[in-house]
C-alpha positions as CSV (number, residue, x, y, z in Angstrom):
1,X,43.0,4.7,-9.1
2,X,42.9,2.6,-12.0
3,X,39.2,1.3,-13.7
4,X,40.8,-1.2,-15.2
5,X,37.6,-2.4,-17.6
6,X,39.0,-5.7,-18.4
7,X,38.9,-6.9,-14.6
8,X,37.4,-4.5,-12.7
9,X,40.6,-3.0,-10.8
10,X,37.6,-0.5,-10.0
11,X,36.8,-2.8,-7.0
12,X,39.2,-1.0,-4.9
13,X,35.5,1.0,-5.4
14,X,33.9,-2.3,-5.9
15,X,34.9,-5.9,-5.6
16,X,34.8,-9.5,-7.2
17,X,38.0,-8.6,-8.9
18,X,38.9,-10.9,-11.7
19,X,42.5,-10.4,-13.0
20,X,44.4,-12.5,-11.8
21,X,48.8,-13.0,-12.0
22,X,50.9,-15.6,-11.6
23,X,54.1,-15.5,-8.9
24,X,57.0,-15.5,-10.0
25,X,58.1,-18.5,-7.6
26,X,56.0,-20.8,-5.8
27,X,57.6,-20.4,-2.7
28,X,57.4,-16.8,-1.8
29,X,56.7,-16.2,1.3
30,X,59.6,-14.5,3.7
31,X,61.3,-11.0,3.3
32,X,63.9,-12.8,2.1
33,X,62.6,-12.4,-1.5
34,X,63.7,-9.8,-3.0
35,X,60.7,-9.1,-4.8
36,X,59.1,-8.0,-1.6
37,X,60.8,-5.1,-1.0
38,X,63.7,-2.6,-2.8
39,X,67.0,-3.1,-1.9
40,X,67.6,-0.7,1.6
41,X,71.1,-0.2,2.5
42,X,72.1,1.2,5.9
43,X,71.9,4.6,6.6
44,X,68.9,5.2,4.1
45,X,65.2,6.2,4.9
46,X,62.6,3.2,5.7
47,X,60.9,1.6,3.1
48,X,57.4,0.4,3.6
49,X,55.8,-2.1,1.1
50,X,52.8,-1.8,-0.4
51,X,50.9,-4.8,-2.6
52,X,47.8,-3.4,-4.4
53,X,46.6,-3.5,-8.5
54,X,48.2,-0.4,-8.7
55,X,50.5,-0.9,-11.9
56,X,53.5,1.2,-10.6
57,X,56.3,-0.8,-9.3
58,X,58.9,1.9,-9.4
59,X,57.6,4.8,-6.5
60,X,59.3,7.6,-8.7
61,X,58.0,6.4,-11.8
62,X,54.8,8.4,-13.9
63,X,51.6,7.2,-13.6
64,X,48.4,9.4,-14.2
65,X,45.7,7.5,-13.9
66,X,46.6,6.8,-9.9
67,X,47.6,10.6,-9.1
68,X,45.1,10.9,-6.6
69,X,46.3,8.2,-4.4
70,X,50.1,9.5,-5.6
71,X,49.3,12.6,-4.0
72,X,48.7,11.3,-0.8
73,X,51.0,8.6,-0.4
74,X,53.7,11.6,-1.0
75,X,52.4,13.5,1.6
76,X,53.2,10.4,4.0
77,X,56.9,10.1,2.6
78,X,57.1,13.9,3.5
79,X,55.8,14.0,6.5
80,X,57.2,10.6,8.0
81,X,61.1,10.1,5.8
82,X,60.0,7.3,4.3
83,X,60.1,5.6,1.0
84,X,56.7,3.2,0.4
85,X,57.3,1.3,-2.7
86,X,54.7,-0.7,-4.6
87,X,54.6,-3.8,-4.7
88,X,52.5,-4.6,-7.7
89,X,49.5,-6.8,-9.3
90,X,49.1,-7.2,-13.0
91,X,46.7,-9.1,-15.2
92,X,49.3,-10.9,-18.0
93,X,48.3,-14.0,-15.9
94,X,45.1,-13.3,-14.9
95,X,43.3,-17.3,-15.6
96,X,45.8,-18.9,-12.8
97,X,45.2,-16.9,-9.5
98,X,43.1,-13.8,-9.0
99,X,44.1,-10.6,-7.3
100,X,42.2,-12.1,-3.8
101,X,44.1,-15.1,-4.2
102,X,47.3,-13.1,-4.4
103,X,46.6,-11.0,-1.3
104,X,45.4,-13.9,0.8
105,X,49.1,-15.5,0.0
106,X,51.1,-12.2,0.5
107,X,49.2,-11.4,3.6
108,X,49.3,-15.0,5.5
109,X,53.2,-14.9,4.6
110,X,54.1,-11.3,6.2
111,X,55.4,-10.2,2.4
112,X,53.9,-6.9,2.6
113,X,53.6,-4.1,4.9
114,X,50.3,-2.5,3.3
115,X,47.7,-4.2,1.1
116,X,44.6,-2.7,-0.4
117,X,42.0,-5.7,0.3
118,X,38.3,-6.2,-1.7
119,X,35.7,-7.2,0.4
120,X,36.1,-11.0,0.8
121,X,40.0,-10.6,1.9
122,X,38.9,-8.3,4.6
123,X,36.3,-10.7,6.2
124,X,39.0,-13.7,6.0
125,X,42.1,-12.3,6.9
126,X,40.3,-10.2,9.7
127,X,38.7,-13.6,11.0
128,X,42.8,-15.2,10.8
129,X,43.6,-12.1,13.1
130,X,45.9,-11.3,10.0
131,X,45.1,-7.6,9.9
132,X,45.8,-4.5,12.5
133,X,43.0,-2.8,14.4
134,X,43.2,0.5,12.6
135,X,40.2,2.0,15.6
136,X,43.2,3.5,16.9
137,X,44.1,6.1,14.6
138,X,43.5,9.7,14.5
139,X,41.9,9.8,11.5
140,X,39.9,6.6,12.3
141,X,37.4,9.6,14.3
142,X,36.1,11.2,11.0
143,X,35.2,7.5,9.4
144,X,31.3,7.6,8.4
145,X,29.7,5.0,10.3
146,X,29.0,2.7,7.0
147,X,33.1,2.6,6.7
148,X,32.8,1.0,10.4
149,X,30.3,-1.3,9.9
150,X,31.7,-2.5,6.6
151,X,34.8,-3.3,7.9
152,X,34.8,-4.3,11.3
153,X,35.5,-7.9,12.1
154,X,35.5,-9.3,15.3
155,X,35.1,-6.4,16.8
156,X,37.8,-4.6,15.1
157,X,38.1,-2.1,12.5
158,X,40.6,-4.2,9.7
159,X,40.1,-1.5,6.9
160,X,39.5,1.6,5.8
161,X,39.1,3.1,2.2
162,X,39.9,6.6,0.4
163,X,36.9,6.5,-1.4
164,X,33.3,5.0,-0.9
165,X,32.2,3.1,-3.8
166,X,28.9,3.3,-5.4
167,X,27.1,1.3,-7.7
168,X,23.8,2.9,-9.3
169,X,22.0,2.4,-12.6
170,X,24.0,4.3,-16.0
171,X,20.2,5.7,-17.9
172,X,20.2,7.3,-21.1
173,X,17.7,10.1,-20.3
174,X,16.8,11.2,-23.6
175,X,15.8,7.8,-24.5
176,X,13.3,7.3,-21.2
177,X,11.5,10.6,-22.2
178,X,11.5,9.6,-25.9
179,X,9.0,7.1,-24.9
180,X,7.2,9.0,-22.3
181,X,8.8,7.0,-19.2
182,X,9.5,8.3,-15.5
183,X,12.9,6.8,-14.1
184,X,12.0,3.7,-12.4
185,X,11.8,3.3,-8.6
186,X,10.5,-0.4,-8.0
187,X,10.9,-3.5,-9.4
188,X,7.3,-3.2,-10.7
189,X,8.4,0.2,-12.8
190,X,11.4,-0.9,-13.6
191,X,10.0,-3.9,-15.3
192,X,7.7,-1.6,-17.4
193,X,10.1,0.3,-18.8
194,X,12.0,-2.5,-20.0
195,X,8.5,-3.9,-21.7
196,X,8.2,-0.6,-23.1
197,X,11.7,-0.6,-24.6
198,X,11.4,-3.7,-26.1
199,X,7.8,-3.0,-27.6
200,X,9.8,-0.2,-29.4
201,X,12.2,-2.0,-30.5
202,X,14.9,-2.2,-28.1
203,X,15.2,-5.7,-27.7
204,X,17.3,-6.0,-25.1
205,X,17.0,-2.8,-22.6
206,X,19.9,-3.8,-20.1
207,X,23.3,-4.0,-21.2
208,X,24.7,-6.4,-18.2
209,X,28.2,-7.9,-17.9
210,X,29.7,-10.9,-15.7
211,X,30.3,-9.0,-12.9
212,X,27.6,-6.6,-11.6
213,X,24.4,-7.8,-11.9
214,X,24.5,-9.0,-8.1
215,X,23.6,-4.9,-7.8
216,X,19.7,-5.8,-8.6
217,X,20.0,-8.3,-5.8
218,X,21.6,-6.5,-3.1
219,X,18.9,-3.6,-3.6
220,X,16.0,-5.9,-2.8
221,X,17.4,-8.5,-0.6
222,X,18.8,-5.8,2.0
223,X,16.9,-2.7,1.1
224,X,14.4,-3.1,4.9
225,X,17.9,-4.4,6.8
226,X,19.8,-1.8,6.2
227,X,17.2,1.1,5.9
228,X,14.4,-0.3,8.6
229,X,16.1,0.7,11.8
230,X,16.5,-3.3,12.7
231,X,19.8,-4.1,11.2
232,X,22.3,-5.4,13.9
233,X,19.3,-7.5,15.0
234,X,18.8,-8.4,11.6
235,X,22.6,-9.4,11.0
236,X,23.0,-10.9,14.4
237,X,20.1,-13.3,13.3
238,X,21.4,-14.2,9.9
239,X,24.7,-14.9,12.2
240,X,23.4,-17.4,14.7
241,X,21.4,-19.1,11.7
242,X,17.9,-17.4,12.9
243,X,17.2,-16.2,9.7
244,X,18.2,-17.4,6.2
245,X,20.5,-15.3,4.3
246,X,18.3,-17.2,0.7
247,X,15.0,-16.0,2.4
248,X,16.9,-12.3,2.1
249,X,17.9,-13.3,-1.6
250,X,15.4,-14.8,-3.4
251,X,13.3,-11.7,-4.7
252,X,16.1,-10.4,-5.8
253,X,17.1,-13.7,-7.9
254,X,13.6,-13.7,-9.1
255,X,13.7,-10.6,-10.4
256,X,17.0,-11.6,-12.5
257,X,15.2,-14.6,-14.1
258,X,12.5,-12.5,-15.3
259,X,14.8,-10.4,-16.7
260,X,16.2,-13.1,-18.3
261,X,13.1,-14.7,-19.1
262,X,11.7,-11.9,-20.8
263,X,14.7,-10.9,-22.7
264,X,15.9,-8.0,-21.0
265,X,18.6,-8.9,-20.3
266,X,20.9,-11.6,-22.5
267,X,22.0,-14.4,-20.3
268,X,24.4,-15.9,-22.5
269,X,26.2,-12.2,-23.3
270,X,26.4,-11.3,-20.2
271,X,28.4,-14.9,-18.8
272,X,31.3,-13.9,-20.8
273,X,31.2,-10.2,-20.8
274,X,33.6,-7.9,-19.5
275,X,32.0,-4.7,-17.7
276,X,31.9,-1.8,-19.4
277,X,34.0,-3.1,-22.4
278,X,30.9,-5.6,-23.5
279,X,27.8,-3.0,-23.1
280,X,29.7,0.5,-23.4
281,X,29.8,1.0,-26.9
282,X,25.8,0.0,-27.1
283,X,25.3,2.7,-24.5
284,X,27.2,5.4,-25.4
285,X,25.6,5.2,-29.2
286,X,22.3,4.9,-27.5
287,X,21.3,1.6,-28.3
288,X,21.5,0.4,-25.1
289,X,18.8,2.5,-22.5
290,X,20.1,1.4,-18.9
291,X,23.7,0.2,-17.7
292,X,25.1,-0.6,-14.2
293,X,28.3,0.4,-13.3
294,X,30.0,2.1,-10.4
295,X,30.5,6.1,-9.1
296,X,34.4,6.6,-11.3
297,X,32.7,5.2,-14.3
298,X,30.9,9.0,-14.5
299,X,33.8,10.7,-14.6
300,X,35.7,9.0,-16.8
301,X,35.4,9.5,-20.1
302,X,37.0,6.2,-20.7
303,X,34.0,4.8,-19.5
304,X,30.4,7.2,-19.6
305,X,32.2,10.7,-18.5
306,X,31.0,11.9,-21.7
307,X,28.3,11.1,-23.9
308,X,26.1,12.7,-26.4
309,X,23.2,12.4,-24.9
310,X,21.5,13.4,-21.1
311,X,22.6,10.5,-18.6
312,X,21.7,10.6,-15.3
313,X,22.6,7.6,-12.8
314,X,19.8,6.0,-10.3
315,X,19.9,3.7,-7.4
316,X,18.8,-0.1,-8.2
317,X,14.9,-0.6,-8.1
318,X,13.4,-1.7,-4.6
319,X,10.8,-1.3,-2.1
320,X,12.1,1.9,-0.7
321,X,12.9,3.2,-4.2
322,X,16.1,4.1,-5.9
323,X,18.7,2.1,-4.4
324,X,22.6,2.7,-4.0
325,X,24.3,0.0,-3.8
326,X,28.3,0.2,-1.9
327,X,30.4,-2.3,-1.6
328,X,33.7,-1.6,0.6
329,X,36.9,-2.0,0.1
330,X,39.8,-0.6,2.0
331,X,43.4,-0.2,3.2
332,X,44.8,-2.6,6.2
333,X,47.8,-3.5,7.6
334,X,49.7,-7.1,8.4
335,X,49.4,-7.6,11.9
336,X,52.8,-9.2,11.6
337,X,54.2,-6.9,8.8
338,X,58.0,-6.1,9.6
339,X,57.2,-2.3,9.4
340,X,53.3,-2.7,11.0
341,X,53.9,0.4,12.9
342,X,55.4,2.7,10.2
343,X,52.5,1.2,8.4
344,X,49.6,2.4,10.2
345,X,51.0,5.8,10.4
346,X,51.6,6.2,6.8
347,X,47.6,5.2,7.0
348,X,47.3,7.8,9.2
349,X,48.3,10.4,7.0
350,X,46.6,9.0,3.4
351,X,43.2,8.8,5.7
352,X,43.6,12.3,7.3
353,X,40.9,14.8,6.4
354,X,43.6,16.8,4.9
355,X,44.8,14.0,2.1
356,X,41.4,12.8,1.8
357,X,40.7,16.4,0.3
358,X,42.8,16.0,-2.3
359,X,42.0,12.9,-3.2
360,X,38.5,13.2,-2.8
361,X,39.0,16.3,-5.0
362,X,41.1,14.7,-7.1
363,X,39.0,11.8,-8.0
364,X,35.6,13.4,-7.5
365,X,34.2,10.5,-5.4
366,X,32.5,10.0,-2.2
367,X,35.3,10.5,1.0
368,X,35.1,8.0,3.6
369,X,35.7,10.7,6.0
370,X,32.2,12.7,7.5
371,X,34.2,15.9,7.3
372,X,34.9,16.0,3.7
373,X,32.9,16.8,0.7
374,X,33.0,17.3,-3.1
375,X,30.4,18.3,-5.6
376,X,29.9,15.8,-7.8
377,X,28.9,15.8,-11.7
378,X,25.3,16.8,-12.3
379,X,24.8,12.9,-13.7
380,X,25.9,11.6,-10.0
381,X,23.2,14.0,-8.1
382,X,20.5,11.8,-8.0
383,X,22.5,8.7,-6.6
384,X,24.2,11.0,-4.2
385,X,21.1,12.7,-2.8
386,X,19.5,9.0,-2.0
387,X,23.3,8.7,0.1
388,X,23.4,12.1,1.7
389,X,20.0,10.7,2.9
390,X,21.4,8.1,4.4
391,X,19.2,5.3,2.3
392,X,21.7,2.5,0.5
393,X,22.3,-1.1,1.2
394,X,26.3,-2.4,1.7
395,X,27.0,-4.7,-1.4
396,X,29.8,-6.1,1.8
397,X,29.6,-6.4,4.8
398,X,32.6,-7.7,7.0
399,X,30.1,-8.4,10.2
400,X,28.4,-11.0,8.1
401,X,29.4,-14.7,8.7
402,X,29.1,-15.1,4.5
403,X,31.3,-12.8,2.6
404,X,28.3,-10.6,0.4
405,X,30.0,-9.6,-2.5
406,X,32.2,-12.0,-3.9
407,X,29.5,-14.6,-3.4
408,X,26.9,-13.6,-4.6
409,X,28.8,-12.2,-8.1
410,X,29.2,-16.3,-8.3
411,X,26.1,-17.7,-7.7
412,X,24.3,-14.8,-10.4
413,X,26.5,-16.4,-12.7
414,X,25.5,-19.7,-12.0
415,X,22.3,-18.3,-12.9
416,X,23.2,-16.5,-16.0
417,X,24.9,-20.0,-16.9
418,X,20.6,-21.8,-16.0
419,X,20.6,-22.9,-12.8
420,X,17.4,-22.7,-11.2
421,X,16.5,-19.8,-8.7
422,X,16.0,-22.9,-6.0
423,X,19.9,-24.2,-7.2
424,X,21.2,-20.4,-6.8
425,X,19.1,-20.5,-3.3
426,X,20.8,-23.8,-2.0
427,X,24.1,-22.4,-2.9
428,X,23.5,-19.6,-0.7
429,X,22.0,-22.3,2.3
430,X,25.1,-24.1,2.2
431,X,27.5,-21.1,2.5
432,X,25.6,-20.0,5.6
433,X,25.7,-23.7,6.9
434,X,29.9,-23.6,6.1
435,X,29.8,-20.4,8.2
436,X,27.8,-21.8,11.3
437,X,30.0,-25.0,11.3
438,X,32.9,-22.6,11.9
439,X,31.4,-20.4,14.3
């Protein structure tokens, strides 16, 4: 897998992806195009597409940074004769269509075989009927239940990842005992810190980007749903239009504007930054006491896999205390690919408890699969104990009538930009009354 910092390819383990590409031709929509899939003359193996932001278009060419998946997906040709070649996403285009518009188009149009979908794809090309019921499958029977209830739509399981993401607070540990300060669990703590920070002279605590401060939102609004023992009744409610999905939000969007308000955060810095690129440097020299980021970013040492000082990463704060935060992404098939079968078994084989392993391995991240483990860097532990524990909230959800993720990245900005908590709020009322409309 790629962290690609400049557009947050990383939402294969997180979402609101914002590269973005260009087609080559307007109109490219049928097999036909010979783009879609490498020439196959009779008498050889199949070949099964894949589209993803994979940056490997050639399936014999070198690429390290995706080994993991590599590994797996040659296991499949192995085991099954095939050939699945990549059909591949790149950023040179990114301002004219993002990588979800891509995949909606290439999906709806039967270009692709496979696809490796972020959040808000999943929920709408579920909802089309566009996507195979991957239930069926063998390894389908190890999924953890949050895989399931991610990525179920309609009753049917669209999806399935090789790697849970997870989102936590990045904290510089040396700097929080410098000034005598416990990690933060709540809001209310978390809030001190930053005062004490900036009394020190830290003058802004929270290095934030354009991307990922929907985190502190998700930890408040949906820490009692998903951890209070009421959540289907809670998400069947928000559904029917019982409950309102701004009364869930609104703390959260609070909270945000006093950070703002205060100056912990920089409003105007963080419209227009990039994640990781924009507050990494301040972080890793120490300037900078608390990032956000996601599980890879850890064990990268492009990213904070290696830093000078003690870092440890947190959940988000909340009313239950530290507070994961997983978004979902995941592999699906066309229901009307040309090679949907051959499709869903290589699945079969990259989700098996045996690939997943290696990958897992591999990657060092959080399997998708109950059966498989891997010990994770001594920085990761705390955030990893709160999700062994079973206590997170789901930055997506595809049994939600409103797509979570993508959404709500949008409407923060609109916030970072100065609307008003009541103008994010309304945003969020008229989303839920687009959904009911439909329903």
């Amino acid at each position: 897998m790629k962290h690609h910092k400049h557009n947050c390819v990383s939402r294969w383990t997180a979402a609101c992806l914002a590269a973005a590409m260009l087609l080559a031709q307007a109109g490219c929509g049928s097999h036909d195009n010979p783009q879609n899939l490498l020439p196959q003359d009779d008498g050889e193996e199949l070949t099964i597409s894949l589209f993803s932001p994979m940056e490997k278009t050639d399936p014999n060419a070198e690429n390290v940074a995706r080994s993991a998946t590599d590994l797996t997906i040659a296991m499949a040709e192995e085991r099954l004769n095939l050939t699945v070649s990549y059909i591949t996403y790149t950023a040179e285009n990114y301002q004219d269509k993002t990588y979800d518009d891509v995949t909606l188009d290439r999906a709806r149009n039967n270009m692709d075989d496979m696809y490796l979908l972020n959040p808000d794809t999943i929920l709408i090309l579920g909802a089309e009927g566009k996507l195979m019921d991957l239930s069926g499958l063998e390894s389908a029977k190890n999924l953890r239940d949050i895989i399931r209830t991610a990525n179920t739509v309609d009753g049917k399981l669209v999806a399935i990842p090789q790697e849970v993401a997870a989102y936590g607070l990045f904290v510089n540990v040396d700097l929080f005992n410098q000034y005598g300060l416990a990690l933060p669990n709540t809001p209310e703590e978390f809030l001190e810190c930053c005062r004490v920070f900036q009394e020190n002279g830290i003058d802004t605590p929270i290095g934030a980007n354009r991307w990922w401060l929907e985190t502190f939102v998700f930890a408040q609004a949906y820490a009692d749903l998903y951890n209070g023992g009421n959540t289907e009744a809670e998400i069947e409610a928000l559904n029917t239009g019982k409950a309102r999905y701004s009364d869930y939000m609104r703390p959260g969007f609070e909270f945000l504007q006093t950070l703002i308000d205060r100056g912990y955060i920089d409003a105007e810095t963080a419209l227009v930054s990039e994640a990781i690129e924009a507050e990494g440097p301040d972080f890793l020299a120490g300037r900078t006491p608390i990032v956000m980021a996601y599980w890879g970013a850890a064990n990268t040492e492009t990213a904070y896999g290696k830093t000078d000082f003690e870092m440890q990463v947190i959940g988000f704060p909340s009313s239950l205390g530290q507070m994961p935060v997983m978004p979902m992404t995941g592999w699906a098939v066309g229901a009307e690919a040309e090679h949907a079968e051959a499709a869903m078994d290589v699945l079969d084989v990259i989700l098996s408890d045996e690939a997943l392993q290696v990958y897992s391995q591999t990657n060092r991240v959080i399997s998708p699969s109950k059966n498989v483990s891997v010990e994770c860097v001594p920085a990761l532990r705390p955030l990893n104990a709160r999700i062994e524990e079973g206590i997170y909230v789901l930055g997506s959800n595809a049994g939600m009538s409103v797509e979570q993720w993508g959404n709500t990245c949008l409407i923060v900005r609109q916030l970072l930009g100065g609307a008003s908590v009541d103008e994010c709020m309304a945003a969020f009322d008229q989303l839920q009354d687009a959904a009911l409309s439909q329903s």
